[in-house]
C-alpha positions, 0 to 999 in steps of 0.5 A: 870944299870938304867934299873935294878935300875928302874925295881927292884923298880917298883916292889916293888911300885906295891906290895900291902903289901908294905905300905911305897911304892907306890901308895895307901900307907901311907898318909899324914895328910890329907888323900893323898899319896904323892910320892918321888922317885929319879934316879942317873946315876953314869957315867954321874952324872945326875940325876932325882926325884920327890917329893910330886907326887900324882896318879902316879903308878911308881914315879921312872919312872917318876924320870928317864924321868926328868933326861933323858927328862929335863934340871932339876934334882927335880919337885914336886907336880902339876908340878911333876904330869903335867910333869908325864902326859906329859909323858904319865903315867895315873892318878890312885887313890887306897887305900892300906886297912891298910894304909888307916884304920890306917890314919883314925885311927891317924886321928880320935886321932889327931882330938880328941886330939887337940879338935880345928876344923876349927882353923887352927893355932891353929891346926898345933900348936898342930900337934908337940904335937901329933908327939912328943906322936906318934913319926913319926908312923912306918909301920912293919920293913919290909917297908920302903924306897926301896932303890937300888944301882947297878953295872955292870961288866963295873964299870957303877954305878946307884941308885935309890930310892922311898917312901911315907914315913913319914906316917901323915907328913904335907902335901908338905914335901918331905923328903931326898928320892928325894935329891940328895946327901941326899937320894942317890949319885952315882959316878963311880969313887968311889960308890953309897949309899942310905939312908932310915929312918928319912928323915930330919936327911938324908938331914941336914946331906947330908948322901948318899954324906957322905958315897961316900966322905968317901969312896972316902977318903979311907974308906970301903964302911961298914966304910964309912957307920959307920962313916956317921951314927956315925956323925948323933949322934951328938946334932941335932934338928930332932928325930929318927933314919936313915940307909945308905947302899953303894956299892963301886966301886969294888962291895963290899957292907956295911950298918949301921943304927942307928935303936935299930932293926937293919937294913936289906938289900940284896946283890947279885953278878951275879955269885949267884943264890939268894940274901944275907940277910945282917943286919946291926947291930947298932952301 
């Protein structure tokens, strides 16, 4: 299942209308695309992720070589990038065009907003002002965080995920992508789930784990998934909006997000020639 979780979110780290994913995808605020990206093994436990990763193609292989070749389950930023090439993945640098004209676009309003070059506190103290008017700037509806939870005929559960996300985010956050718990969880004895949206709600809330604890109480995996989205509704000090999707542990999928647009997602059985279109409508 780890192979299949890896490959099928390979694929989207190399599309090139995927701004949110991969290499050369929306940048932080200083212009550098850092990457997150986590692997989960649902027999054994084990995980592995990164965070903060810069010039790596495929930061979910990455992820999978700190799970199978470390001790640990999250390196970031230098380390990330020096293990990564231990390994043998090169250093690459690319530029999706439109992320990059849209970074150059926040920029430049950013820059003309603050009006305080060179002054660097008085600069990150007015960065909250610019994120409150453009609230966490969001790419199309169809970029975001690909998130994958399998399972095979056996019971072997796997999740996986990868982003670059937030777009102009203060350069070293890591979101819950790379969280184990926060971003993804899988356990074979009860399922997997996997988050996207706002990482900060994700973390705070442990929302992957969440689902897998409801799930293992009794709920249905679309239950369970509700039931976690409804608790992030409470009072809470981050803004935005955040998904989960899970598999149980029987095969049975279920979503819910707290996204007005909804949230959508695919399913697939090996007895189906393609993938179901699922949305998961607010709640």
């Amino acid at each position: 299942m780890l192979d299949a979780v890896e490959a099928g979110i390979r694929l989207v780290e190399d599309d090139p209308k995927v701004l949110s994913v991969g290499l050369g995808g929306l940048p932080n605020l200083n212009g550098e695309v850092e990457l997150d990206a986590a692997v989960m093994d649902g027999e054994s436990l084990k995980a592995g992720a990164v965070g903060a990763l810069k010039e790596i193609r495929h930061p979910i292989s990455v992820a999978r070589k700190v799970m199978e070749l470390t001790p640990h389950v999250l390196l970031v930023g230098e380390g990330a990038l020096s293990f990564a090439q231990t390994c043998g993945f090169r250093r690459e640098q690319a530029w999706k065009p439109e992320a990059q004209e849209r970074w150059r676009k926040s920029r430049a309003e950013l820059d003309s907003t603050t009006k305080l070059h060179g002054q660097n506190d008085a600069y990150l103290d007015r960065i909250g002002e610019f994120s409150a008017k453009f609230p966490f700037p969001r790419p199309p509806a169809s970029c975001d965080t690909v998130s994958a939870v399998a399972i095979d005929r056996r019971g072997k559960l796997a999740a996986g995920n990868s982003t670059t996300r937030l777009f102009m985010k203060l350069p070293g956050r890591v979101g819950d992508s790379p969280i184990i718990g926060a971003g993804l969880y899988a356990d074979n004895r009860v399922g997997g789930a996997a988050a996207t949206g706002i990482g900060e709600i994700a973390v705070v809330y442990c929302l992957s784990k969440r689902v897998c604890d409801l799930m293992a109480g009794g709920l249905k995996p679309h239950e369970a998934c509700q039931t976690a989205i409804d608790e992030t509704r409470l009072p809470r000090g981050y803004p935005g909006e955040v998904s989960v999707m899970a598999l149980g542990k029987n095969g049975n999928p279920g979503a819910a997000t707290s996204r007005q647009e909804g949230f959508a997602y695919a399913y697939q059985r090996e007895d189906m020639a393609q993938p179901l279109a699922l949305r998961a409508p607010l709640l």
